[in-house]
N, C-alpha and C positions, 0 to 999 in steps of 0.2 A: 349275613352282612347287614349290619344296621343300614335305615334309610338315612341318608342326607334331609337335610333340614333344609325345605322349599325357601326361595329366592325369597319370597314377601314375606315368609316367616323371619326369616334370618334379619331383614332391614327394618320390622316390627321391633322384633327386641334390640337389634341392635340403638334405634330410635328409644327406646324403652329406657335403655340402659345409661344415654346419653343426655337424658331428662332426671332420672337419677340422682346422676352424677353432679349435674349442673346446679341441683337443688342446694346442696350438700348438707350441711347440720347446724344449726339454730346455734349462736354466738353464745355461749355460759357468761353470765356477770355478777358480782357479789352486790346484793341488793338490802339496802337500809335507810333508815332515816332516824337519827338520835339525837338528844340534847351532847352535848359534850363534844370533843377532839376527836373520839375514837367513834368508829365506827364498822363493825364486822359484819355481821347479817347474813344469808344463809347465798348459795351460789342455786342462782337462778338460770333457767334460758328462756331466753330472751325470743321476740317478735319476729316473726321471717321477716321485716321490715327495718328489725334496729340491728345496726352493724356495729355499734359503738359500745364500750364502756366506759361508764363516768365515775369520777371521786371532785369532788367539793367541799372545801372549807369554809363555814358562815359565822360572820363577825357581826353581831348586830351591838348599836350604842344606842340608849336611851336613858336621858338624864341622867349620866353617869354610871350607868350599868351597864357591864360588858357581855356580851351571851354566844357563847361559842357553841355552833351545829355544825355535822357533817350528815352528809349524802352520799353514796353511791347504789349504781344503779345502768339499767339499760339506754339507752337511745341512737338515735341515728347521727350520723359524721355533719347531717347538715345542721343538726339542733343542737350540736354541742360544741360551746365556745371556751376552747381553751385559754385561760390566761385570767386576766380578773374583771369584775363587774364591781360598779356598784352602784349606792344612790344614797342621797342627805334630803333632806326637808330642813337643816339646821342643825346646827352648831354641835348639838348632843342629841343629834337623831339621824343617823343613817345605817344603812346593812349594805357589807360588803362582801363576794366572791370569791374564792380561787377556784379553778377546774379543771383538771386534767382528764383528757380525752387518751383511748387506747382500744385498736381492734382485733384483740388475743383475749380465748377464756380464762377467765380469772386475773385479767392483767388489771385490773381495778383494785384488788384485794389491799394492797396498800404498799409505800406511804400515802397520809393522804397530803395533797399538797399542800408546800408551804403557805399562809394568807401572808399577805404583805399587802399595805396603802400609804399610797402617797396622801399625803392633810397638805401639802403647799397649795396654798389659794393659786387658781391661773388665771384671774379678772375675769371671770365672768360669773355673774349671777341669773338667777331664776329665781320664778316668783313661789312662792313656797306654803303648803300647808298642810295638815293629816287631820282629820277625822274619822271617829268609830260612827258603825250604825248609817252610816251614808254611802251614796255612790258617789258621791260630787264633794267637793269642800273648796271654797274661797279662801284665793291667797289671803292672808293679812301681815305679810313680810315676805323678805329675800333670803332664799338658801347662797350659801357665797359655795362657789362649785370649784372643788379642789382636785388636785392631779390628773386623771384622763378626765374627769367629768363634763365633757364637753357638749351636752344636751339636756334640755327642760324637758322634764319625764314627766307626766303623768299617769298615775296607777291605780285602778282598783281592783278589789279581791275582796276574799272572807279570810279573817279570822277563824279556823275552825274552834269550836265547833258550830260555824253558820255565821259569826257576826260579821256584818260590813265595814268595809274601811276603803278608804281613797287618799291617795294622797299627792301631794305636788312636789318638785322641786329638781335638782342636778340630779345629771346621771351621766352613764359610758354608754358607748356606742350599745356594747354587747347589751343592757340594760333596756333598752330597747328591741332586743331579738325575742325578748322573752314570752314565749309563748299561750296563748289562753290555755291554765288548766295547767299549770307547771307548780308545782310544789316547792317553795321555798322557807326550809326553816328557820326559825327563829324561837332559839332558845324553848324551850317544851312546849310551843305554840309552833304551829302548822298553816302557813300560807299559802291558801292556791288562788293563783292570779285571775283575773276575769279580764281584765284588759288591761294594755298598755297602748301610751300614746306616743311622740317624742317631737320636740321641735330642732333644727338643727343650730348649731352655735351661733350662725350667723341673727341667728334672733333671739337669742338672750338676751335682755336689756339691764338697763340701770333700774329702772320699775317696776313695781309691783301689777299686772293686771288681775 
């Protein structure tokens, strides 16, 4: 007759077992970052910390050129803002968002979501300007802040590979979530944030400060 398995044996593994369990298995997410619409990249797992998968669609305008990037990629349900972001400095200079959020392996893979922007001006401006090579830049005009844009953003980051850049003007709420050290493409160039600041709409003015 085999021996029975002693009382604090049995509530060891059974404890053992129920730590296990409770761990469970690291979230898979297909992970990329490219110039262009498409975007595949290999299926990763992801951070005992990120529950989330991401896809984003990036629309960047500058003086009349249009640059389409996508993203996907791991993160957590609190960092990741579904719906659109974006930001202007003027007229023919803003980058804007889409992002869909999803927490099943491989449920990133695609499509990647639609971008869509509203350009209807909503009266309010901000004081506006960009700079390479700086962490600071003085406004010397108004971005006029169009569809959600309902806060005066402040930004700087690098350029990779290293250059600096700062820049001022409208942005969306979510534009303001964005975190130090976030990666946002732009067209074969690689933006990673260093700080954002925001004021709320109540203080956008008719002026430039």
């Amino acid at each position: 007759m085999k021996p029975s398995m002693k009382p604090e044996t049995f509530l060891l593994a059974s404890m053992l077992l129920c730590t296990l369990l409770g761990l469970g298995y690291p979230l898979d997410c297909w992970v990329c970052i490219s110039p262009g619409p498409f975007c595949q990249g290999t299926m990763q797992a992801c951070a005992p910390e990120e529950d989330t998968c991401m896809a984003a669609i990036y629309e960047t305008h500058r003086v009349g050129d249009v640059l389409v990037s996508s993203k996907k990629g791991c993160t957590t349900s609190s960092d990741c803002d579904p719906g659109f972001l974006s930001f202007n400095d003027g007229p023919e200079s803003n980058v804007g968002a889409t992002t869909r959020c999803c927490q099943s392996n491989g449920c990133n893979q695609d499509p990647l979501p639609a971008f869509r922007r509203n350009l209807t001006e909503n009266g309010l401006r901000c004081p506006s300007c960009f700079a390479f090579l700086k962490e600071t830049c003085t406004p010397t005009q108004e971005a006029l802040c169009v569809g959600e844009e309902t806060r005066c953003v402040t930004m700087t980051g690098l350029m990779h590979p290293g250059i600096r850049f700062a820049a001022r003007g409208c942005g969306t709420e979510a534009a303001c979530h964005t975190k130090p050290g976030a990666l946002v493409p732009s067209g074969s160039r690689l933006l990673t944030i260093k700080k954002t600041s925001c004021r709320p709409s109540s203080q956008a003015s008719g002026k430039a400060e």
